[in-house]
N, C-alpha and C positions, 0 to 999 in steps of 0.2 A: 685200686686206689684212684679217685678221682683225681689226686695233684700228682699223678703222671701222667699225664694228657701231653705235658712239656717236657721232653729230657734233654739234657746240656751234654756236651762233646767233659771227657772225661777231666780236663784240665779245669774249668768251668766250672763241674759239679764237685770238684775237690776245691774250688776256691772258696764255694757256697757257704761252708762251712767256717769259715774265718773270713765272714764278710766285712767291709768296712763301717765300725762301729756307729757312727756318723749318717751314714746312708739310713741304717736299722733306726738309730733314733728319730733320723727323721720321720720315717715311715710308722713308726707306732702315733709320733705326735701330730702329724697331718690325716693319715688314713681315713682314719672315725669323723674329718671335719669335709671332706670331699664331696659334694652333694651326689656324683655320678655312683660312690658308691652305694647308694641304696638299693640301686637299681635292683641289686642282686640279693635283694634279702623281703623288699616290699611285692606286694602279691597284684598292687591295683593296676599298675600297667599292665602286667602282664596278662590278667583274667580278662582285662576292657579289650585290650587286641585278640586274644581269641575267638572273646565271642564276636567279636566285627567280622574278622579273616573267617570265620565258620557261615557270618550269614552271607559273605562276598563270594566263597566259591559257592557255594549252593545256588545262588543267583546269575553268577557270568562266566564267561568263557574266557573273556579278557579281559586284562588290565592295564592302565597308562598313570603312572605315577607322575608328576610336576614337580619337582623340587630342584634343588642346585646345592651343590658343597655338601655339607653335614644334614640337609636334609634328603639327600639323594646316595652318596657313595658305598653309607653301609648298606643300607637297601638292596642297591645295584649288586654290590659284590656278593649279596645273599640271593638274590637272583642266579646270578653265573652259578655260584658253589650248587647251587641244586640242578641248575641245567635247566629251568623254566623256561619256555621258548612265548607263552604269551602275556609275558610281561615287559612293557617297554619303558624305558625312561626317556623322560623329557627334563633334559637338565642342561640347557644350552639353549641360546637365540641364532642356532644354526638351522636356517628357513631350509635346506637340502633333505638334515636330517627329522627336522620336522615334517616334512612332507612325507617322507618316506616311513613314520612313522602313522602319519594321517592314512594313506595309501593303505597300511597293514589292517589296519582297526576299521575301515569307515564300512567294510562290509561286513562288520558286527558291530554297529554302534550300539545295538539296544540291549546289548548280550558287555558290552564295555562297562567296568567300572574305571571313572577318572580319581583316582586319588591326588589330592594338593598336599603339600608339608611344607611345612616354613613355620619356624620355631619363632620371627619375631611375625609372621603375618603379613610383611609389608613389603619380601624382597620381589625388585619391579619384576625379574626374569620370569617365575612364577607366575605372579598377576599375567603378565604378559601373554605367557602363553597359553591358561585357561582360557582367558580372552577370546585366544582366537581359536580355539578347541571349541568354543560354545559358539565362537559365528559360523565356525564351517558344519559343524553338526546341527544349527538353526536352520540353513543352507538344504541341510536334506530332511526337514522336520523332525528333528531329534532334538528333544531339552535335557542335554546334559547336566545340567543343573540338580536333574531327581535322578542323575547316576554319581552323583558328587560326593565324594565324602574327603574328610580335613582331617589334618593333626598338624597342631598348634599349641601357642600358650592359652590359654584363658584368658586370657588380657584383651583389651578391647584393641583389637586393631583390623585391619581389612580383612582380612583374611578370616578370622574370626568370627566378625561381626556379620561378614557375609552367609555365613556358614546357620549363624542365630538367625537372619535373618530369613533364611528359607527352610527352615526346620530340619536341616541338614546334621547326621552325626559326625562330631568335634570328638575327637580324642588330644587328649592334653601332652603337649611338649612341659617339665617341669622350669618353670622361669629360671631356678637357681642353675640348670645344666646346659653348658653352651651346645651349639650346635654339632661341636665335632666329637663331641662324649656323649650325647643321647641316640645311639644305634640302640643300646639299648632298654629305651624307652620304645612306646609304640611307632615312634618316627621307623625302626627297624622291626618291631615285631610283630605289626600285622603283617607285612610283606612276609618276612617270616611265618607266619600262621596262613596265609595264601600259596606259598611255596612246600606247605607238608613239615616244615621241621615242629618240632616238638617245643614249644616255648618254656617250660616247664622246667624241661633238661637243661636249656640253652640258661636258663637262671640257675642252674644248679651249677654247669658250667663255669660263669661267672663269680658265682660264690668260691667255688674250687680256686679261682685264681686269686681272690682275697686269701684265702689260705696260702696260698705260696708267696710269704713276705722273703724267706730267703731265695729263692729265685729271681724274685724282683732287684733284689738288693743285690746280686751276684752279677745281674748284668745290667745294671745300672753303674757298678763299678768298675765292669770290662767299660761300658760306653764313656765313662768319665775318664778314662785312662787311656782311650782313644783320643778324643777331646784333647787334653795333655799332651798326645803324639803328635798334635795339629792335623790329626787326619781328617779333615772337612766335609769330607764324603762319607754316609752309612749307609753303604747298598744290602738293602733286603730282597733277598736269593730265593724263591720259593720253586721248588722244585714239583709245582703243580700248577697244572694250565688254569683252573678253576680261580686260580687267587689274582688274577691279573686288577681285577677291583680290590679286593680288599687290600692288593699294595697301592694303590690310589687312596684308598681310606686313612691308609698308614700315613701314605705320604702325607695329607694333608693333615694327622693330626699333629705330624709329628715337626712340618716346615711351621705350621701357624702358631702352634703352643709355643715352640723352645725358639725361634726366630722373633729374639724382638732385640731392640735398641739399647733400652734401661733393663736396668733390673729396679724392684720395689722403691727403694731408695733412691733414686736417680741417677746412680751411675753408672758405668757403661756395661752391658750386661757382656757377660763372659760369650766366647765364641761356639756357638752346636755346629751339628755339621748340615750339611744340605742332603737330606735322602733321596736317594734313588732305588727302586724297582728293576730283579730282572725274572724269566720266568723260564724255570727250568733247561733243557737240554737247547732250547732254539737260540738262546741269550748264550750260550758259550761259545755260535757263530755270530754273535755281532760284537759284543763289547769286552769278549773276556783277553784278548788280545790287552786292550789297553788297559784292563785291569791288572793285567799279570806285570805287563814290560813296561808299565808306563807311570809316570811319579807316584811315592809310596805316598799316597794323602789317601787314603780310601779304609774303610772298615767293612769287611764282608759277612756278614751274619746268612748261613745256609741253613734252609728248611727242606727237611725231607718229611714226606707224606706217607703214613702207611698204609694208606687207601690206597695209593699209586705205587707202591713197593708189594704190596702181595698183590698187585695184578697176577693171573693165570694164564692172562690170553698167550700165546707162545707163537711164533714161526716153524714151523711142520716142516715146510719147503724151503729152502732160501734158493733164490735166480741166478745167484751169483758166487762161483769160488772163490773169492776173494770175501769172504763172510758166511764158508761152510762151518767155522767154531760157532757162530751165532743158531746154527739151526737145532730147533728143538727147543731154545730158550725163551723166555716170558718177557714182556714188556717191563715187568716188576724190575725182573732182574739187571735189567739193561739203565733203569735209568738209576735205579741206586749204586749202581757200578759208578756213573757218573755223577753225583751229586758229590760221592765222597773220594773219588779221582779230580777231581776241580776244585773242592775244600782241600786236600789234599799238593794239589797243583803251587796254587798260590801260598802256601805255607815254604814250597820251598823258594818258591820267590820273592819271597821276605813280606808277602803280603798280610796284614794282619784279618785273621778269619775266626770265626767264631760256625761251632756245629751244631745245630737243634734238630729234636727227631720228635714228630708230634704222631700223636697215635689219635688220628682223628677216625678211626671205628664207630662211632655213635658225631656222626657230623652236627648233629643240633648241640651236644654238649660241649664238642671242641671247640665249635665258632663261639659261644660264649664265654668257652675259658678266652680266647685268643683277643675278642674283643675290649674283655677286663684286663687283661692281663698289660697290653698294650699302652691302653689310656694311663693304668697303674705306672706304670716304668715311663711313660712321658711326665706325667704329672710330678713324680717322685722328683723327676731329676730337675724340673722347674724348681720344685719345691726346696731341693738340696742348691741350687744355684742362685735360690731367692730373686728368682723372676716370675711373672705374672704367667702361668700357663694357660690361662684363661679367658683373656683378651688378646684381639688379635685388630691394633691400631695402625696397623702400616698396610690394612685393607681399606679404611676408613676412608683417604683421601682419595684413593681413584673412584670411589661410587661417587662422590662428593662433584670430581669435575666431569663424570661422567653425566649428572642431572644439569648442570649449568649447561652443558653443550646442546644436553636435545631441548631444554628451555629456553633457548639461548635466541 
């Protein structure tokens, strides 16, 4: 069954079933009006990014995508999870790590595809740095310009128009879906269709997680019960080195949607928490300390991987007598020892934790359920606390004094 991709720690999946009546209503009356849910049911992104990603590997060796925030994070993170090593991102006005990406690429310019993505067309970062992609590749007689290709809205804006204007292919960001819910639009799934996963699945994936409204609703009423505890903290635990972007994705969909001032009506919107990122066994030598012994404000949600739990590779030899019980054992085994020794841990130190076990075996499917599934239970709980998940205006004023200063 496709909607077991997600399974819930036992107390969790016993709650699912007497979920908060309230949550479920919500979610039948908002769901159907969601515009990111189409994603998972319309066929035209999906076909228009394969066949781009089909004629991009046939043609190059390398790739350099341009974007920032929601045009870059799911991407990236779809990167890392395959382990793509010649695809770079350019998602910062960090001249260091721009160089050192220019340094990678420049002795395959003509073998590089430059990908742009900006969902309004106009963010300066972007522009910026194609910019200067096409003077240092002029630099060595290269027009990057006929290695260009966009995703966008169809709207007329820089980015766009630039794109019409040199006959360049435009794949469509949808207007109605903001930047932090369109990973799965082609903003995510040409990368995806360049990295080998299956786009097909990864929408089947996503349908899957429409399907699981009482999962949604199960732990959207653990997270609002949290909330209620004042725990202001919700760290997501992923007990796999691959996912270090996609909790950057999470983070940011999940600080910019449920982080706002007002709610709908103008008044003071109810308190979310502030997410945090940690990443498997390395993270329980830096921060599990002050998680464990340190103020109960925190909500722990732990992901176990079974791509990383049936690892085989094993220790034959061990160097050392002080870890002869480890010899002969699997890396599998070792870290699931730990994942649910540290859920476990904090449990008796009164910490509040939650246990998910994903059976990501077909990774193009899983990342689509995780992607919907995700946006689902941010959205939901906006929508249950009648705030705007949608808009994100407390970004609005720093770009604002950030143009007056270099105009200035």
């Amino acid at each position: 069954m496709i909607s077991s991709i997600l399974k819930f720690n036992e107390t969790l999946s016993s709650s699912s079933e007497v979920v908060n009546p309230t949550i479920m209503a919500k979610i039948n009356q908002t769901w159907p009006k969601l515009p990111f849910t189409r994603l998972a049911k319309s066929a035209d992104y999906h076909i228009a990014s394969k066949e781009l990603a089909d004629k991009l590997v046939a043609k190059y060796t390398h790739f350099v995508l341009i974007g920032i925030g929601g045009s870059s994070m799911g991407a990236r993170c779809i990167g890392e999870i395959t382990g793509k090593k010649n695809i770079y991102f350019l998602d910062n006005v960090d001249s260091a790590e721009f160089s050192h990406i220019w340094s990678e690429v420049k002795p395959h310019l003509t073998k590089t595809a430059f990908i742009c993505v900006s969902k309004s067309g106009s963010t300066i970062e972007i522009l910026w740095n194609f910019s200067q992609l096409e003077n240092l590749a002029k630099e060595q007689g290269c027009d990057i310009i006929q290695q260009s290709y966009y995703v966008s809205e169809l709207t007329s804006n820089p980015l766009s128009n630039f794109a019409r204007k040199h006959n360049r292919p435009l794949l469509e960001v949808p207007v109605d879906i903001g930047g932090r819910f369109s990973v799965l639009s082609p903003v995510g799934l040409l990368i995806a269709g360049i990295c080998g996963l299956d786009i097909t699945e990864m929408q089947r994936g996503a349908a899957a997680a429409l399907e699981d409204k009482l999962k949604v609703a199960a732990i959207c009423g653990s997270f609002l019960d949290s909330f209620k505890r004042k725990e202001n903290i919700t760290l997501f635990w992923f007990y796999n080195s691959g996912f270090r972007w996609f909790g950057n994705w999470l983070q940011q969909l999940w600080a910019e949607s449920l982080g706002k001032r007002t709610d709908r009506d103008g008044n003071p919107a109810p308190a979310f928490s502030t997410p945090m990122i940690a990443i498997g066994s390395c993270d329980q030598h830096s921060i599990l300390q002050q998680v464990a012994h340190g103020p109960k404000d925190k909500f722990v949600c732990f992901f176990s991987f079974h791509s990383v739990e049936s690892s085989q590779q094993s220790v034959k030899s061990v160097l050392f007598d002080e870890i002869k019980f480890m010899e002969g054992r699997n890396y599998g085994e070792l870290i699931a020892c730990q994942s649910k020794a540290t859920y476990e841990a904090l449990k008796q130190n009164g910490v509040s934790s939650e246990f998910f076990s994903l059976d990501d075996s077909d990774k193009s499917k899983s990342l689509g359920y995780l992607f919907m599934f995700f946006q689902l239970v941010v959205a939901t709980l906006g929508e249950h606390e009648n705030i705007n998940a949608f808009d994100q205006p407390g970004v609005t004023l720093g770009k604002e004094i950030t143009l007056q200063m270099l105009k200035a």
